[in-house]
C-alpha positions in Angstrom: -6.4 -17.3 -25.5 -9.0 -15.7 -23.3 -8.6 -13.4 -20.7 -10.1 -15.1 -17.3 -9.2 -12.5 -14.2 -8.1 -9.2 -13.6 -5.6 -8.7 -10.5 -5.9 -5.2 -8.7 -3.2 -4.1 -6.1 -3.6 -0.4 -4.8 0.2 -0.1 -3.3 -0.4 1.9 -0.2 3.6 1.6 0.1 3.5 5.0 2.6 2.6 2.3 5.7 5.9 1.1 4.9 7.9 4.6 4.4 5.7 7.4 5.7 7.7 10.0 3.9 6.2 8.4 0.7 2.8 9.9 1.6 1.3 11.2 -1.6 3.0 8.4 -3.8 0.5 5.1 -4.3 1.4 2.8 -7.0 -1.8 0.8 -8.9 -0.4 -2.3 -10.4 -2.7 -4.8 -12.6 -2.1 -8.5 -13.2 -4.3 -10.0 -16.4 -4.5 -13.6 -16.0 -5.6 -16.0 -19.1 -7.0 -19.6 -19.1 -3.0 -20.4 -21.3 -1.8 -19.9 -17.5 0.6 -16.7 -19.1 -0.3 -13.4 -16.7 0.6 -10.3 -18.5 1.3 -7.2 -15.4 0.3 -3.1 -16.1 0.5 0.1 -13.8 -1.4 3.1 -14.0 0.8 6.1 -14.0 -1.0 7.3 -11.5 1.1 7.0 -8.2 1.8 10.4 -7.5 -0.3 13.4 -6.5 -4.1 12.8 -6.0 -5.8 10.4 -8.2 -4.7 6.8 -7.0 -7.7 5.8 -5.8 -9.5 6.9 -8.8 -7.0 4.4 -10.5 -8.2 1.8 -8.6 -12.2 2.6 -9.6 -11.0 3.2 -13.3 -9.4 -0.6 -13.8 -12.1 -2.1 -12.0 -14.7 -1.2 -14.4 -12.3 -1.9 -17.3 -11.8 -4.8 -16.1 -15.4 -5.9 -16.6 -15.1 -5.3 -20.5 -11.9 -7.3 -20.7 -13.0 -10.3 -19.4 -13.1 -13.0 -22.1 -11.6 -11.4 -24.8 -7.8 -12.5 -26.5 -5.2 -10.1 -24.6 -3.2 -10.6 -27.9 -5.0 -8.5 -29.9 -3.7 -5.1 -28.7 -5.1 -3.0 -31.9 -8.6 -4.2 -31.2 -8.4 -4.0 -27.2 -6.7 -0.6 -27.8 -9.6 0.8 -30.1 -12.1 -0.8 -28.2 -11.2 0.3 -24.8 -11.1 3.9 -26.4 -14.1 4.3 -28.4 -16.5 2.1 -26.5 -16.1 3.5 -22.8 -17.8 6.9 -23.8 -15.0 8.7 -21.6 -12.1 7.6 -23.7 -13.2 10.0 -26.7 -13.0 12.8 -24.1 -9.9 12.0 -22.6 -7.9 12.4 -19.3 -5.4 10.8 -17.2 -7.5 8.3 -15.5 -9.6 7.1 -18.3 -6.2 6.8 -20.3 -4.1 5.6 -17.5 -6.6 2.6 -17.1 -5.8 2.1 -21.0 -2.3 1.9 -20.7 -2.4 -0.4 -17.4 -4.5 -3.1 -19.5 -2.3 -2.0 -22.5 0.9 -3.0 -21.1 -0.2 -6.1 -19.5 -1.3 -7.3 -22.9 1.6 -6.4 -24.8 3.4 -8.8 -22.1 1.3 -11.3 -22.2 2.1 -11.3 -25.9 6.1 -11.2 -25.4 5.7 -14.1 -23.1 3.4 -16.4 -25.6 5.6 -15.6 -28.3 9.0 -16.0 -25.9 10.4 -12.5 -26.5 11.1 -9.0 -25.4 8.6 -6.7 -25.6 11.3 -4.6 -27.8 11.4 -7.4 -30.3 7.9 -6.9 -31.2 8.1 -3.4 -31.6 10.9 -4.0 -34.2 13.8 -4.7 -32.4 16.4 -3.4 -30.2 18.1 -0.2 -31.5 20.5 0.5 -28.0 21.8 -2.5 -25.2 22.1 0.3 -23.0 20.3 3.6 -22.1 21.8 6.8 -20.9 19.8 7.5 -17.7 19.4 10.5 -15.8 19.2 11.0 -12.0 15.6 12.4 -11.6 13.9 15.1 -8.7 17.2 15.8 -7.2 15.6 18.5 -5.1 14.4 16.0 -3.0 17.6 13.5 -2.6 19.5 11.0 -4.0 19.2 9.0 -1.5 17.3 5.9 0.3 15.6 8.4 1.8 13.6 10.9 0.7 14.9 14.8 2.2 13.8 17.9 0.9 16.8 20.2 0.0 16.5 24.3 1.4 20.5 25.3 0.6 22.1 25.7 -2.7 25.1 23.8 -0.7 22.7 21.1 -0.1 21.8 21.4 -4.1 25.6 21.1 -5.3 26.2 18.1 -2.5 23.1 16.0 -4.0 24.3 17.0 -7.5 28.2 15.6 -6.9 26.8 12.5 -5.0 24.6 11.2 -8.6 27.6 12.0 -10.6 29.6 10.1 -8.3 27.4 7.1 -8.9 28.4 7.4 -12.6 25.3 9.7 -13.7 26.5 12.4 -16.8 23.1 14.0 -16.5 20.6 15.0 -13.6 17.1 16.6 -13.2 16.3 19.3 -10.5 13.4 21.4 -9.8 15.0 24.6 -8.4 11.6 26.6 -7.6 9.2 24.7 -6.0 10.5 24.5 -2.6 11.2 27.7 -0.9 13.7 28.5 1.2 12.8 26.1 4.2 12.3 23.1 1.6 9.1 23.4 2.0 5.8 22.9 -0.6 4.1 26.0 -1.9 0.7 25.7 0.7 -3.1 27.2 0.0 -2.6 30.2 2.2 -2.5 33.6 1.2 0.8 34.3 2.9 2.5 31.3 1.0 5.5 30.5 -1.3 3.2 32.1 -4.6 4.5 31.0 -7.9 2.2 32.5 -10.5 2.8 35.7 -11.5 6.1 37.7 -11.9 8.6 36.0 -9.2 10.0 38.7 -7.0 14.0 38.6 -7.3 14.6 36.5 -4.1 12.5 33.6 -5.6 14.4 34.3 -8.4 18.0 34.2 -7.4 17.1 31.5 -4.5 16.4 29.3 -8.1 19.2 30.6 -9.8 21.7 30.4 -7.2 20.3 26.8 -6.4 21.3 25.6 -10.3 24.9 28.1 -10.1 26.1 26.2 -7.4 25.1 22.9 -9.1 26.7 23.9 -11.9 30.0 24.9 -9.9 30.2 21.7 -8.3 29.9 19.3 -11.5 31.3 21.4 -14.0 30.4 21.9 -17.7 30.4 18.5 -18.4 27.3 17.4 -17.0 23.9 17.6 -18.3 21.8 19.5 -16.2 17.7 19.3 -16.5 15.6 22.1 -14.9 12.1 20.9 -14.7 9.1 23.1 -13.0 6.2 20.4 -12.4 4.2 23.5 -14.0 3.9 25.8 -11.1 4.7 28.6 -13.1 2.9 31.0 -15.4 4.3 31.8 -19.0 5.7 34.9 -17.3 7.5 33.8 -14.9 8.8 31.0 -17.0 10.1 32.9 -19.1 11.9 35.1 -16.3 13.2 32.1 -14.9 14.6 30.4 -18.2 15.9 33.9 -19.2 18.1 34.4 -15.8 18.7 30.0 -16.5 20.1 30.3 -19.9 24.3 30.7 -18.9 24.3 27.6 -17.3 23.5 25.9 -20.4 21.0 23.8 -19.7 20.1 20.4 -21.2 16.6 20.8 -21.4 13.3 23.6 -19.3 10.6 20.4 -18.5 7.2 21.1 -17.7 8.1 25.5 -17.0 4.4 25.7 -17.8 0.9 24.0 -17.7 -0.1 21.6 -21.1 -3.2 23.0 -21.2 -2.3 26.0 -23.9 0.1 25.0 -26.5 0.2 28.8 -27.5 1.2 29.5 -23.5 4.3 27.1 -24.6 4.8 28.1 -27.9 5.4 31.6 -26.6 7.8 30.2 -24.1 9.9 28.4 -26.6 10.2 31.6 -28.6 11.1 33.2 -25.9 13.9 31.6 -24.2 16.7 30.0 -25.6 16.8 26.8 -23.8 15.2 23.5 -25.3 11.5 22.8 -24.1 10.3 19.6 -23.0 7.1 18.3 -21.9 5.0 15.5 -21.7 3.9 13.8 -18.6 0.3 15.6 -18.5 0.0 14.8 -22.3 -2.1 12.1 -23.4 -2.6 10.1 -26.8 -1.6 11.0 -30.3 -3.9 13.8 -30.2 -2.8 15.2 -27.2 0.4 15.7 -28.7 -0.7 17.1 -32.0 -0.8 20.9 -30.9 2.2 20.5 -29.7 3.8 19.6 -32.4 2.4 21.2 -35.7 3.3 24.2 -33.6 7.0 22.5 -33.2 7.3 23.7 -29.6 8.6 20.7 -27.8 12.3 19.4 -28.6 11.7 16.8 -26.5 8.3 15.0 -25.7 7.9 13.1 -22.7 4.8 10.7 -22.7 4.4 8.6 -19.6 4.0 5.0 -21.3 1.5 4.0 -17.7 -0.8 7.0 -19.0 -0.8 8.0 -22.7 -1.7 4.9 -23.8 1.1 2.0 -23.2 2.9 0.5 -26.1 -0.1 0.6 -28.7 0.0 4.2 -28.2 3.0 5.6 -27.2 4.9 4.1 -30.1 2.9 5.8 -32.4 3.4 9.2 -30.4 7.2 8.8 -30.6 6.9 8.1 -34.4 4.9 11.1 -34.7 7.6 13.2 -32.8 10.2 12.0 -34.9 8.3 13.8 -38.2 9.3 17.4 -36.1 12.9 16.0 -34.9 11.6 15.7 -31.4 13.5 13.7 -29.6 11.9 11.2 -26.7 12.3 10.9 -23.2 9.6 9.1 -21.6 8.4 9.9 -18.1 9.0 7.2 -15.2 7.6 7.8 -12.0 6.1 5.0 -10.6 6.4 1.3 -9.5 8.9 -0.9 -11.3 6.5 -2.0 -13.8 6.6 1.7 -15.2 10.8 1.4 -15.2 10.7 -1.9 -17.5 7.8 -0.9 -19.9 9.5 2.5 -20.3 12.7 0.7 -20.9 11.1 -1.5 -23.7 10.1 0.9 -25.7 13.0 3.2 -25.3 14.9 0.7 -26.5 13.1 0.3 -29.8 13.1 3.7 -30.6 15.3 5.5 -32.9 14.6 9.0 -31.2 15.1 8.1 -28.0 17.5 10.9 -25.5 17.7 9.4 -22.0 15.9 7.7 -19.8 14.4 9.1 -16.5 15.4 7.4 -12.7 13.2 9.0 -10.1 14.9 9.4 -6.7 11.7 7.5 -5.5 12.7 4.4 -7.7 15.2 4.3 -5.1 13.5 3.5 -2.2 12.7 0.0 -0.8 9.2 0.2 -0.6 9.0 0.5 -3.7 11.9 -1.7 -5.1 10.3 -4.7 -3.2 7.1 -4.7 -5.2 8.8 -6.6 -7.7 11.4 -9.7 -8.3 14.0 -8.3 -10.5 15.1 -4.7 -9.1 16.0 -3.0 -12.2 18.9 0.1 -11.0 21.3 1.7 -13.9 25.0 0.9 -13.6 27.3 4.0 -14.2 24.4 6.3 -15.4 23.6 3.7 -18.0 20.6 1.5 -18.1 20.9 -2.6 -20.0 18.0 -3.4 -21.5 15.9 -6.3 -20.3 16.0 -9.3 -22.6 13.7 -11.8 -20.5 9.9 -12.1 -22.1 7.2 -9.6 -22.2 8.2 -6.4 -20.1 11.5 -8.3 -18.2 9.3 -8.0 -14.7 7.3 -10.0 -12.8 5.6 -8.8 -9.4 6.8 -10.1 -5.8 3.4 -12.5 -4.9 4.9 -12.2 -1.1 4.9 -8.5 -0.7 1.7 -7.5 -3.3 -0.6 -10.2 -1.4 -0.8 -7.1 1.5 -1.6 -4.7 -1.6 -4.4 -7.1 -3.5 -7.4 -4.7 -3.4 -9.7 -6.8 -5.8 -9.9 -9.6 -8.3 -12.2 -9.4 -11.1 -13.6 -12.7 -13.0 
């Protein structure tokens, strides 16, 4: 089997749902000269880099072409010692990795008629316990950023409604108006020590989430990072009565000491992941055993080749895995794959945006838990296939 084209759709999905303006899903399709197409994303969607997703798996592309998608080890190695940037790392060089890495590993399920899961080693759950992710911004069709701790406790009762025993909420990073911390002087400043209105405006956010599901619920504070170690550890301090499931992301990756420090410091499990990349990303992390739960994004650590080896090496410290899904539907039934397969899998993550039908519509089977609970797709490959009508407005380039 050779590997003839290379599909590229840069998913400007905002013309359809302008709210959705910094969120730009890069989906890949590998096609072979067997007729089986094997589809990758890029975990790359949100913030600023999409369009450097799009340069990065075009010029992969090129050193793909011809070669047997089945043989992941090789491609994997290949791709990582052989680009020159690989052995430096970074999200976009190892988010172009993953995309190709993924597509492959479903090409294989498909020429071999199985679930991706079944070539890991087999299905250890049917169904995943799922989270309801980024609550601070909805749980809705439509995205709405919340200002009120009423608002807060409202959005938290309508996802435990829906069946959810756990949810995710960022209580810090939109002030009091709902509004983005800005590059102005005068702004909502986050670094630091947080004064005691930014403070209790957090706290008081998570109390009256707390009130309103009760002490049953599984509640997730994650920080997307905007915080120094100080004020991460004021914040998980003042957080710590309302028991919370796990502190995501309260500070940056890029000092494992910064984290260590934290996780000494506050009595709340720490979890992190997303910005973390490859087997030797995680390594600091931990051999210092800071993280009790890791969360690689499969769409940027290094797909399945990778990631499975990442959540083996977790499982050495007791980490437990949660793997970050924030993307297009590809990213939801890759991450559910290997989630599957995994002994120390916790929960899996559904982003508010995963919600939305601009998204939804990029691909044929719309993949949405039932009662807080996800099945596990038992079709070939990944379970997904794209939707040619909508992605033919998307197709950026094809590379032969």
């Amino acid at each position: 089997m050779k590997i003839t084209s290379v599909e590229i759709y840069d998913c400007e999905i905002n013309r359809k749902d302008p709210t959705l303006v910094l969120f730009n899903p890069v989906i890949i399709r590998v096609n072979t000269d067997e007729g089986i197409s094997g589809i990758g994303e890029i975990g790359l969607a949100y913030g600023n880099a999409s369009k450097a997703a799009v340069g990065i798996v075009k010029d992969l592309a090129r050193l793909v072409i011809g070669k047997d998608p089945t043989k992941v080890e090789y491609l994997w190695d290949s791709l990582f010692r052989n680009t020159f940037w690989g052995l430096g790392g970074g999200p976009v060089i190892y988010g172009g990795i993953s995309a190709f890495d993924i597509a492959f590993w479903d090409i294989r399920g498909k020429l071999f008629k199985a679930p991706v899961h079944e070539l890991l080693g087999g299905k250890i759950k049917s169904s995943l316990r799922t989270y309801a992710s980024q609550l601070q911004y909805g749980w809705d069709h439509q995205y709405k950023a919340l200002s009120k701790p009423e608002d807060y406790a409202f959005t938290a009762e309508k996802a435990v409604a829906e069946g959810y025993d756990s949810f995710k909420v960022d209580p810090i990073i939109l002030d009091k108006n709902g509004n983005r911390p800005a590059a102005s002087p005068d702004a909502w400043k986050l670094t630091g020590i947080l004064t005691n209105d930014q403070l209790n405006l957090a706290v008081n956010r998570i109390a009256a989430m707390r009130e309103a599901v009760g002490e049953k619920i599984d509640i997730i504070v994650e920080i997307h990072s905007v915080l120094g170690l100080n004020a991460a550890i004021q914040l998980g301090k003042a957080l710590e009565p309302y028991h919370i499931f796990y502190y995501e992301e309260a500070v940056n990756p890029l000092n494992a000491d910064n984290m260590a420090l934290l996780a000494r410091s506050v009595n709340i499990p720490i979890a992190s992941g997303e910005r973390i990349y490859t087997r030797w990303g995680y390594r600091p992390f931990l051999e210092k055993q800071v993280l009790a739960v890791i969360q690689p994004d499969i769409c940027l650590a290094g797909g399945f080749t990778e990631c499975k080896k990442i959540c083996d090496y977790a499982s050495i410290y007791d980490s437990s895995v949660q793997l970050h899904a924030c993307g297009a539907p590809v990213t939801t039934a890759a991450a559910l794959q290997l989630e599957a397969a995994i002994p120390n899998f916790i929960i899996h993550e559904h982003h508010t945006y995963a919600l939305k039908p601009a998204l939804r519509e990029l691909c044929i089977y719309d993949y949405q838990p039932l009662d807080g609970h996800f099945p596990v797709p038992d079709l070939p490959g990944i379970g997904q296939e794209l939707n040619d009508e909508v992605m033919k407005e998307y197709l950026a380039f094809t590379i032969k």
